[in-house]
C-alpha positions in Angstrom: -66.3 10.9 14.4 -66.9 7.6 15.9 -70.2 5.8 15.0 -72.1 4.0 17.8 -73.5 0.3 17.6 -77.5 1.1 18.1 -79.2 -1.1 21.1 -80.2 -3.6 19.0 -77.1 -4.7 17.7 -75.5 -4.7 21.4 -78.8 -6.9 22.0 -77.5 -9.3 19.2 -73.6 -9.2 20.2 -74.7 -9.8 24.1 -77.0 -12.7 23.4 -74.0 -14.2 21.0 -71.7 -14.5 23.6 -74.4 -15.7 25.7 -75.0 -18.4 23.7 -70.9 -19.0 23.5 -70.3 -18.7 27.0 -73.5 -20.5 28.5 -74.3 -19.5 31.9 -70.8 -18.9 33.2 -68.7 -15.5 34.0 -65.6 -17.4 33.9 -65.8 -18.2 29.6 -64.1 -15.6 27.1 -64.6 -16.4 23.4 -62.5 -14.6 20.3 -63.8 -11.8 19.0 -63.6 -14.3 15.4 -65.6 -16.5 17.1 -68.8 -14.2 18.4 -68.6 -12.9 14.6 -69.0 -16.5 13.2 -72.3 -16.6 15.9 -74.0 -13.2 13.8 -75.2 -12.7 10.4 -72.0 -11.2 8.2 -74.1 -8.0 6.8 -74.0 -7.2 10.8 -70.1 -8.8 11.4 -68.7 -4.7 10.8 -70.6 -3.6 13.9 -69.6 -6.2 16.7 -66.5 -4.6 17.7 -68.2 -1.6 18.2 -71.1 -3.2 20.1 -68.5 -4.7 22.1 -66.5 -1.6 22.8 -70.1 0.1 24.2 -70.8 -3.1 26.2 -67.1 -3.3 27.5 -68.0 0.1 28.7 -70.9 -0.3 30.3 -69.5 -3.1 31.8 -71.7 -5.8 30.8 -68.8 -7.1 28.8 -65.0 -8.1 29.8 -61.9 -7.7 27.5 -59.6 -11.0 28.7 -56.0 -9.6 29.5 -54.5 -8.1 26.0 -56.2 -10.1 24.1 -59.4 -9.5 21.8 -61.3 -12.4 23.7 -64.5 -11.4 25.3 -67.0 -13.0 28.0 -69.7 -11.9 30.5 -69.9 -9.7 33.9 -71.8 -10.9 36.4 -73.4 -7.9 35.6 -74.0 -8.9 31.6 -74.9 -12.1 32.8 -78.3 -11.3 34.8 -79.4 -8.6 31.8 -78.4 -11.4 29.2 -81.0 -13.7 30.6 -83.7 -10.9 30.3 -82.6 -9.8 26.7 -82.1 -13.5 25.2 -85.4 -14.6 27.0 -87.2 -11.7 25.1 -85.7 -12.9 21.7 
């Protein structure tokens, strides 16, 4: 059974790599490095978050590796979520 990251903890995984990657689609940041952004009791939940947001395609996985950044897409609902915040 595999558990799903609720909306609100996408909200908080998107609008870290928001604030890592600024208002570019082009930035990808470690998945270390969006943890380090989040509070640790959340920290077990991001890769989860970011497997749902990868899916939805707000989110892109850089080659192989386990960095992360925006879609254009992620981008323009970013600025809406992290506004609300």
């Amino acid at each position: 059974m595999t558990l799903k990251a609720s909306r609100r903890h996408m909200k908080r995984v998107l609008c870290a790599l928001y604030r890592l990657t600024g208002e570019t689609t082009h930035a990808h940041y470690p998945l270390e490095a969006i943890m380090r952004k989040l509070p640790p009791a959340m920290r077990d939940t991001v890769k989860r978050a970011l497997k749902q947001l990868e899916a939805e395609g707000l989110v892109y996985r850089k080659g192989g590796t386990k960095s992360y950044g925006l879609t254009q897409e992620g981008l323009e609902k970013v600025r809406e979520i992290c506004i609300e915040e």
